[in-house]
C-alpha beads as a LAMMPS data file, in Angstrom:
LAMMPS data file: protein, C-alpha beads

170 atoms
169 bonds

1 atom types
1 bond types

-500.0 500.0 xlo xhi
-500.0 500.0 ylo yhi
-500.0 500.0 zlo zhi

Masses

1 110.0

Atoms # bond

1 1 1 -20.993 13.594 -26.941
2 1 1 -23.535 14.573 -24.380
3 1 1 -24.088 18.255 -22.992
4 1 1 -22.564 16.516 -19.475
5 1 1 -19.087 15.575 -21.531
6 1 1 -18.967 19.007 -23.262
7 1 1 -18.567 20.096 -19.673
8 1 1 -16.369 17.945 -18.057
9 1 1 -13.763 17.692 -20.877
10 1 1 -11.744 21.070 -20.708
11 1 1 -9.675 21.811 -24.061
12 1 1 -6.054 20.763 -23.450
13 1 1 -2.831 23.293 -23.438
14 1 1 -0.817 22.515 -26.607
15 1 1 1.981 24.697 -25.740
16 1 1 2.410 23.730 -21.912
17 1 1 2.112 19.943 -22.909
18 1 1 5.090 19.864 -25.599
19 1 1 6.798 22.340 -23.150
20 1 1 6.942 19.211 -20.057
21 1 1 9.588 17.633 -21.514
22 1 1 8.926 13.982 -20.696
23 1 1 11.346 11.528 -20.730
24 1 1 11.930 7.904 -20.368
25 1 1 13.553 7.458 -16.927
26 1 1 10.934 10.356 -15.387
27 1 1 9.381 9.943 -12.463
28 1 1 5.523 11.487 -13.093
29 1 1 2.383 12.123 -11.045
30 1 1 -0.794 11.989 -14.418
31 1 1 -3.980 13.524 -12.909
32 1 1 -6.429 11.402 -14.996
33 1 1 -10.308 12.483 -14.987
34 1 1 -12.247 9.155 -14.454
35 1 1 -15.764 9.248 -14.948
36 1 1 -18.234 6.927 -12.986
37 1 1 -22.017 7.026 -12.709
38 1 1 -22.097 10.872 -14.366
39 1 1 -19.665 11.919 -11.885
40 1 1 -16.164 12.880 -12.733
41 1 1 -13.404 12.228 -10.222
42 1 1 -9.509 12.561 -10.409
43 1 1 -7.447 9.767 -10.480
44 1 1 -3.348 9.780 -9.606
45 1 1 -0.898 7.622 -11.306
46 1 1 2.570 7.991 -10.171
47 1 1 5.257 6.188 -12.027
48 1 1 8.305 5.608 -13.657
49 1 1 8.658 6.733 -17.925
50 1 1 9.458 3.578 -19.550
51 1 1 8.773 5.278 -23.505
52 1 1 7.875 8.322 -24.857
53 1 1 6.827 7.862 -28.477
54 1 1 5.907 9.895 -31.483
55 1 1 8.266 13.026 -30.239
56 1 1 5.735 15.942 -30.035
57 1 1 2.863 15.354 -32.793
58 1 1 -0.709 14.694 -32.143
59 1 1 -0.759 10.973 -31.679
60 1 1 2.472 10.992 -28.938
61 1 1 2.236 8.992 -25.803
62 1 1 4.014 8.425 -23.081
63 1 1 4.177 4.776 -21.303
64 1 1 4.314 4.600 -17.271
65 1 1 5.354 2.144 -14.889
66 1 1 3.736 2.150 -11.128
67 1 1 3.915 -1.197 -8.599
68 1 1 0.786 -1.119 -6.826
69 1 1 -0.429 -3.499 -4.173
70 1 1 2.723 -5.532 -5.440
71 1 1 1.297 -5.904 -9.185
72 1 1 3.286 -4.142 -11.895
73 1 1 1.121 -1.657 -13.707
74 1 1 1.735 -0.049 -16.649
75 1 1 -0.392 2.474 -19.077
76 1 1 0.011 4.171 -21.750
77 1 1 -1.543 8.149 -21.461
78 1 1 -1.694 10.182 -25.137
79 1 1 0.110 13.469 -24.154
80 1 1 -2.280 15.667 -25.308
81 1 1 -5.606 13.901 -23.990
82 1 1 -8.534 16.029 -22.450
83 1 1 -8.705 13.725 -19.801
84 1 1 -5.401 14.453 -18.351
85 1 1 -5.769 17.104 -16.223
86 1 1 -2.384 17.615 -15.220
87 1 1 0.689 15.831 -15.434
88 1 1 3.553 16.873 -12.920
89 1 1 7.493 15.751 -13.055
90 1 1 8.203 14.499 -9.648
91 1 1 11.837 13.388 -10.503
92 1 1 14.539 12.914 -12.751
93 1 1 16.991 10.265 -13.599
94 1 1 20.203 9.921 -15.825
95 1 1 19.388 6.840 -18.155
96 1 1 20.924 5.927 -21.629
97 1 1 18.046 4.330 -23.633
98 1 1 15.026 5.774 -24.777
99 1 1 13.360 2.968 -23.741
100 1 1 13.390 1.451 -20.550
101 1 1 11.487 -1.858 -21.030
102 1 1 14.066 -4.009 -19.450
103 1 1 12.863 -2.202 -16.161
104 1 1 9.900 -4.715 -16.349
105 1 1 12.386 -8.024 -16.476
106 1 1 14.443 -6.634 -13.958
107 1 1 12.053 -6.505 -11.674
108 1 1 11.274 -9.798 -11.698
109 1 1 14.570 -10.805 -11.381
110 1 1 14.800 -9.023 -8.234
111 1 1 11.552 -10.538 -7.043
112 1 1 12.824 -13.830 -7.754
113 1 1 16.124 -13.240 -5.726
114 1 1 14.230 -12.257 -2.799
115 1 1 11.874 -15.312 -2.614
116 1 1 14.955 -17.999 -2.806
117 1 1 16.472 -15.876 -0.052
118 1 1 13.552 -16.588 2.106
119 1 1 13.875 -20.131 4.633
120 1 1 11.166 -22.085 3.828
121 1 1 9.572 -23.408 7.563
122 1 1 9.681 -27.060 6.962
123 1 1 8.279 -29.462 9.946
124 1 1 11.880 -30.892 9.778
125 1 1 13.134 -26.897 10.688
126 1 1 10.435 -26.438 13.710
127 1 1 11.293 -27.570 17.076
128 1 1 8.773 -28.590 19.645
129 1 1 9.620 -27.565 22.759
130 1 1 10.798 -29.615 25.625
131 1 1 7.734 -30.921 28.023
132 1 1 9.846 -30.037 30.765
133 1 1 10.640 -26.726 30.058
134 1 1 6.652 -25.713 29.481
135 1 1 6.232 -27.511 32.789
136 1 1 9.247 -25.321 34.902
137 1 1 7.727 -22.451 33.129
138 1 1 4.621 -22.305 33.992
139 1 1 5.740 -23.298 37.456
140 1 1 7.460 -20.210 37.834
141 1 1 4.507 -18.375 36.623
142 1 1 2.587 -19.522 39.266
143 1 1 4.856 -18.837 42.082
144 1 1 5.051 -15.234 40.827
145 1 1 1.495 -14.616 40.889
146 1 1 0.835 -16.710 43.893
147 1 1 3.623 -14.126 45.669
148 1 1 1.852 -11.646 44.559
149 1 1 -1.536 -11.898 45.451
150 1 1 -2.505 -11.753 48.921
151 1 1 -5.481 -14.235 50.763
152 1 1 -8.804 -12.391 50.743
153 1 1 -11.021 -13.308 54.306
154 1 1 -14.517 -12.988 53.978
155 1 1 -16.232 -12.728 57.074
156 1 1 -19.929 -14.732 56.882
157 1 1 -22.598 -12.633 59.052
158 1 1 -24.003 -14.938 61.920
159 1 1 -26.843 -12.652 63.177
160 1 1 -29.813 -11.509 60.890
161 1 1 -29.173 -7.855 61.845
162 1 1 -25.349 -8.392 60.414
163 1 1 -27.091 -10.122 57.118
164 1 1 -29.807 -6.968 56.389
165 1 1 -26.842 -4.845 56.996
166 1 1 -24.190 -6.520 54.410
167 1 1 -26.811 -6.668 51.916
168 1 1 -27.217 -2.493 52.518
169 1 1 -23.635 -2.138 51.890
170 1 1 -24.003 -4.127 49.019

Bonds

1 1 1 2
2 1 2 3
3 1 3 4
4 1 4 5
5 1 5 6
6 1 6 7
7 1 7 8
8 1 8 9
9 1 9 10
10 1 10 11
11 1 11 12
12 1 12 13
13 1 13 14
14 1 14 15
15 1 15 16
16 1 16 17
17 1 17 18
18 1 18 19
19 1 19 20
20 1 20 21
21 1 21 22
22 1 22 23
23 1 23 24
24 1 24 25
25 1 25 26
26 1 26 27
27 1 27 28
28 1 28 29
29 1 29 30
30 1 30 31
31 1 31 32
32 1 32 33
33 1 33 34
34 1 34 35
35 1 35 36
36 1 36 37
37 1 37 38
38 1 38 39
39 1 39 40
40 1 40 41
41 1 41 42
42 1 42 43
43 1 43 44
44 1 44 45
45 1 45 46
46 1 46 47
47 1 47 48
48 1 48 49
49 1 49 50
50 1 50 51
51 1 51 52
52 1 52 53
53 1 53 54
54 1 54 55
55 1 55 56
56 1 56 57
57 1 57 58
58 1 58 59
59 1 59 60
60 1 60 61
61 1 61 62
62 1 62 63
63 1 63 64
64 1 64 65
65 1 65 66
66 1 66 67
67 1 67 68
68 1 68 69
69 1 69 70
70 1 70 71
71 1 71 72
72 1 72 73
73 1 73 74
74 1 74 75
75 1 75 76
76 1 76 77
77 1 77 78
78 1 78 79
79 1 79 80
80 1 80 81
81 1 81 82
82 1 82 83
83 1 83 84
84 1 84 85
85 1 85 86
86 1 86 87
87 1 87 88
88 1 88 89
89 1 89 90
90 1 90 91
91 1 91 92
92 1 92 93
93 1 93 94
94 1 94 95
95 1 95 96
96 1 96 97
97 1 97 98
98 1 98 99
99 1 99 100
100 1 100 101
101 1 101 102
102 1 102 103
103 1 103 104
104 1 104 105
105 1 105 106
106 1 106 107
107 1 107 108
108 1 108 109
109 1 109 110
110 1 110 111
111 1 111 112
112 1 112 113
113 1 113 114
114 1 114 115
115 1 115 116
116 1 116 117
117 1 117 118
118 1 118 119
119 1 119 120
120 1 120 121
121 1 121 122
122 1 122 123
123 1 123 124
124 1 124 125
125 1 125 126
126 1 126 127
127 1 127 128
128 1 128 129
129 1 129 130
130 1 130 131
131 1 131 132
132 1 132 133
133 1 133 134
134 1 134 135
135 1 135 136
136 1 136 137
137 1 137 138
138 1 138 139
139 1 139 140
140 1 140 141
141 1 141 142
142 1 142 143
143 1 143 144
144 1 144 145
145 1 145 146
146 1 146 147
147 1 147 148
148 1 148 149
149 1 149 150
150 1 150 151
151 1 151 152
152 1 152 153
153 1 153 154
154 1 154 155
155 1 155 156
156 1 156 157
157 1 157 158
158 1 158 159
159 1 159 160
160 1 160 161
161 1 161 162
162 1 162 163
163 1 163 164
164 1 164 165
165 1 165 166
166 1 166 167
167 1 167 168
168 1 168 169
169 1 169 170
């Protein structure tokens, strides 16, 4: 470790950590510290607890679940990481399994349900319009704007003095 990751990496809260009480069916906001070109941001991942394992001991993790630009994401944060900065319960939910894997084929089911309920547009399903119905149309269209718009006269000077003094109002 560098003098620059000594800095950045703050020691973690034991006590506050096992005190969070995470559990599968959670919905949780992890503030994750990313760094990029010696810079260290903070990154949000909000998601859904599919699995907590290894109850409260060194090694436990804690698996989430976030859709994001229509991709299923999942990762898997160690509870007691340095490079969690903070990890907030946004929500709770009544579930009865620890694990909630099945979330992830369910899903797809759903996605699947949705795309057979979509028509297909076929060239057999898309009607052409009529010729004669674009023609009336545009007929009427015309007549509209031809009521609407009155003839402009424009008056053509005869004399020179009339043309020098056009051009000056011009």
């Amino acid at each position: 470790m560098t003098a620059l990751d000594t800095q950045t990496i703050s020691p973690v809260n034991v006590a506050e950590r096992k005190g969070l009480d995470i559990r599968s069916g959670d919905v949780v906001r992890v503030h994750q510290k990313i760094q990029e070109k010696g810079k260290t941001r903070l990154q949000v991942f909000e998601g859904l607890v599919l699995a907590r394992k290894h109850g409260t001991e060194p090694g436990a993790t804690f698996t989430v679940r976030a859709t994001l630009s229509g991709i299923g994401v999942e990762k898997i944060f160690p509870l007691y990481s340095p490079m969690i900065e903070k990890i907030e319960v946004i929500r709770r939910s009544k579930v009865r399994r620890a694990k909630l894997y099945y979330i992830r084929d369910k899903v797809a089911r759903e996605v699947r349900r949705q795309l057979r309920r979509m028509t297909i547009m076929t060239p057999a399903t898309i009607t052409a319009p009529q010729t004669d119905d674009v023609v009336s149309e545009i007929e009427e269209v015309v007549e509209v704007v031809e009521a609407d718009v009155a003839p402009i006269e424009v008056a053509e000077p005869s004399t020179p003095e009339e043309v020098a003094e056009a051009e000056k109002a011009a």
